[in-house]
N, C-alpha and C positions, 0 to 999 in steps of 0.2 A: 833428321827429325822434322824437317821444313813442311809445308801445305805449301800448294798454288791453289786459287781460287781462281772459278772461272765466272764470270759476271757478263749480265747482259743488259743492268738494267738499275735502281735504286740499289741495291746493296747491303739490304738491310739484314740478311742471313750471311751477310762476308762483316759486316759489323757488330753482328755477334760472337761472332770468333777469335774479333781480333780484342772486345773487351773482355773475353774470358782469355786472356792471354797466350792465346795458341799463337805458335812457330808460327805465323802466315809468313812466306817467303815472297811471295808477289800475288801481283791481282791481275787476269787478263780480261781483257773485255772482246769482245768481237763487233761491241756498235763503238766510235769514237763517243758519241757523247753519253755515254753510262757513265750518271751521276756515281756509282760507286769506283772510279778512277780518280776522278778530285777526293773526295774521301779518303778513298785508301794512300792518295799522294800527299795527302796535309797529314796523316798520320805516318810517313816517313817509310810506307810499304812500297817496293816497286811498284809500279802499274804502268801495262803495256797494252797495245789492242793489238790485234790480229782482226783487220778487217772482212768478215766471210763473205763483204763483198767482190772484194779484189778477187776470188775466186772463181772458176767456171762451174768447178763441180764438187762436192761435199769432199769426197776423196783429196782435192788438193788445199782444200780450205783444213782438214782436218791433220793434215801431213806438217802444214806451217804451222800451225796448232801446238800441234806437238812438237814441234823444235823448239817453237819456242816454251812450253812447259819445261823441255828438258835441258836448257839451258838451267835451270834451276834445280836439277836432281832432286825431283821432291819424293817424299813416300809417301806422298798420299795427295790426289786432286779431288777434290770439295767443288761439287757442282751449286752455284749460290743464284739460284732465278739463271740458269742459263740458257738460254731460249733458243736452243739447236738441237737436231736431231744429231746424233752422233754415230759415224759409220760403224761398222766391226771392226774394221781393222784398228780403231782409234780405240773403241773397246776393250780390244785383244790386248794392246799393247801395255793400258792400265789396270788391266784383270787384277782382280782383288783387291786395288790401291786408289780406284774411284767412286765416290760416295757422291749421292745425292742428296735433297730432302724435296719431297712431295707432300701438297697441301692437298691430303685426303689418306684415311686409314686402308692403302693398298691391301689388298689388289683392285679396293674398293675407286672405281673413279680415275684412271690413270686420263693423259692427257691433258687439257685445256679449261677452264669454267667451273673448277671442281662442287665450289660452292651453291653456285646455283645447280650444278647438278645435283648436289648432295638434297638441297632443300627440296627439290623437285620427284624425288625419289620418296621423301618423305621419312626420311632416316632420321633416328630419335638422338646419335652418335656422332659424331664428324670429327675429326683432327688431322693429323702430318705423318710424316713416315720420315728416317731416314735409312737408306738402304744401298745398297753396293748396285755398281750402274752393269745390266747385262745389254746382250743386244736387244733386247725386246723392252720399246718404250715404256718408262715406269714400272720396271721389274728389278727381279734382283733380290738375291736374299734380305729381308728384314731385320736391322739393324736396332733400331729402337722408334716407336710409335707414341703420341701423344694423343687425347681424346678430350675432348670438349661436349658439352649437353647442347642438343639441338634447343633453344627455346622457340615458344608461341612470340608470334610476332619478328620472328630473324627474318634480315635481309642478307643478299649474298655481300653485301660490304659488313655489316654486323657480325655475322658466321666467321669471316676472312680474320677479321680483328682481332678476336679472341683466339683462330687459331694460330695467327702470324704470332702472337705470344709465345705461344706455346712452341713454334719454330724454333725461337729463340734461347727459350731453355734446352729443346733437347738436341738441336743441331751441334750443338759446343762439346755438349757428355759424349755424345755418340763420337768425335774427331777427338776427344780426349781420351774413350777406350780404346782408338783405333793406334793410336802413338805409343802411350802404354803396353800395349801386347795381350790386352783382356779379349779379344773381339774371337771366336773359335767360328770358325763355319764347315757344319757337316751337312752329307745330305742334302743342299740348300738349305740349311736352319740357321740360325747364325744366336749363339749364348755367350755371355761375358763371363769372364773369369770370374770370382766373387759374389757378391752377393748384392749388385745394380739392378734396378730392374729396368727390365726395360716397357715398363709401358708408362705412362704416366697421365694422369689424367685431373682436370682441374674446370672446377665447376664456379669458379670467379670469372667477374667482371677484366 
């Protein structure tokens, strides 16, 4: 029932996981000094780095990678701010059992800046997505989605704020349906057993 998290970075979606009490088994990182490795080590979690410098080419950065996740037999790898493009074969291997979360209402925005793209676009909506990792960056069927009101006056740090919240709540439900056995995917769709929903959307500060 374990999770690995993969971390690149502050760790603030691998620390919402771990106070909503999910299985975290370890935390990898791929920079040494990603502040969510001290974190995850004072809260008594593994935490390892696989450095993707030590590597020539993604292919063998992503091979250690994965030995080292599966040193941990996890059922499910939580991509948490991980700032790596990820081969297919690395894909392949975790099909169905690797989840992300993106700061933008996919397929809206994938990649890099979301927020200033978002304000720049002029969209009245913005929030996060979390969703099962395909090969094609920021895709993957749709997991559960959060939504935020654009306001008069947002900056892309303001925008971020209010969605990083909202990371927070739905990152944790979504790895808690996935443990459970709620998560169904057909067709690319993906619906929860029950009656969860999956959008959520919150118009506070």
């Amino acid at each position: 029932m374990s999770v690995v998290v993969l971390i690149s970075g502050r760790g603030s979606n691998m620390q919402a996981l771990l106070d909503a009490g999910l299985p975290v088994a370890a935390v990898i990182g791929n920079t040494a000094d990603a502040a969510a490795l001290e974190i995850a080590a004072r809260r008594g979690i593994g935490a390892s780095v696989v450095e993707h410098k030590d590597y020539g080419t993604r292919e063998e950065f992503d091979a250690a990678l994965a030995a080292e996740i599966d040193r941990h037999s996890p059922r499910l790898v939580a991509l948490a701010g991980f700032m790596r493009i990820l081969t297919p074969g690395f894909v392949a291997h975790y099909a169905g059992r690797l989840v992300n979360i993106h700061p933008s209402l996919l397929p809206a925005f994938p990649g890099l800046d979301t927020h200033r793209r978002a304000l720049a676009a002029g969209v009245k909506v913005h929030g996060c997505s979390v969703h099962f990792v395909s090969e094609q960056l920021d895709h993957g069927p749709i997991i559960v989605q959060a939504a935020v009101s654009v306001r008069p006056g947002d900056t892309p740090d303001l925008l971020a704020a209010r969605v990083l919240r909202q990371e927070h709540v739905v990152y944790p439900r979504a790895v808690g349906w996935f443990l459970d056995g709620k998560l169904v995917v057909r067709n690319g769709v993906v619906s929860v057993k029950g009656n969860d929903a999956q959008l959520v959307y919150s118009d506070r500060d």
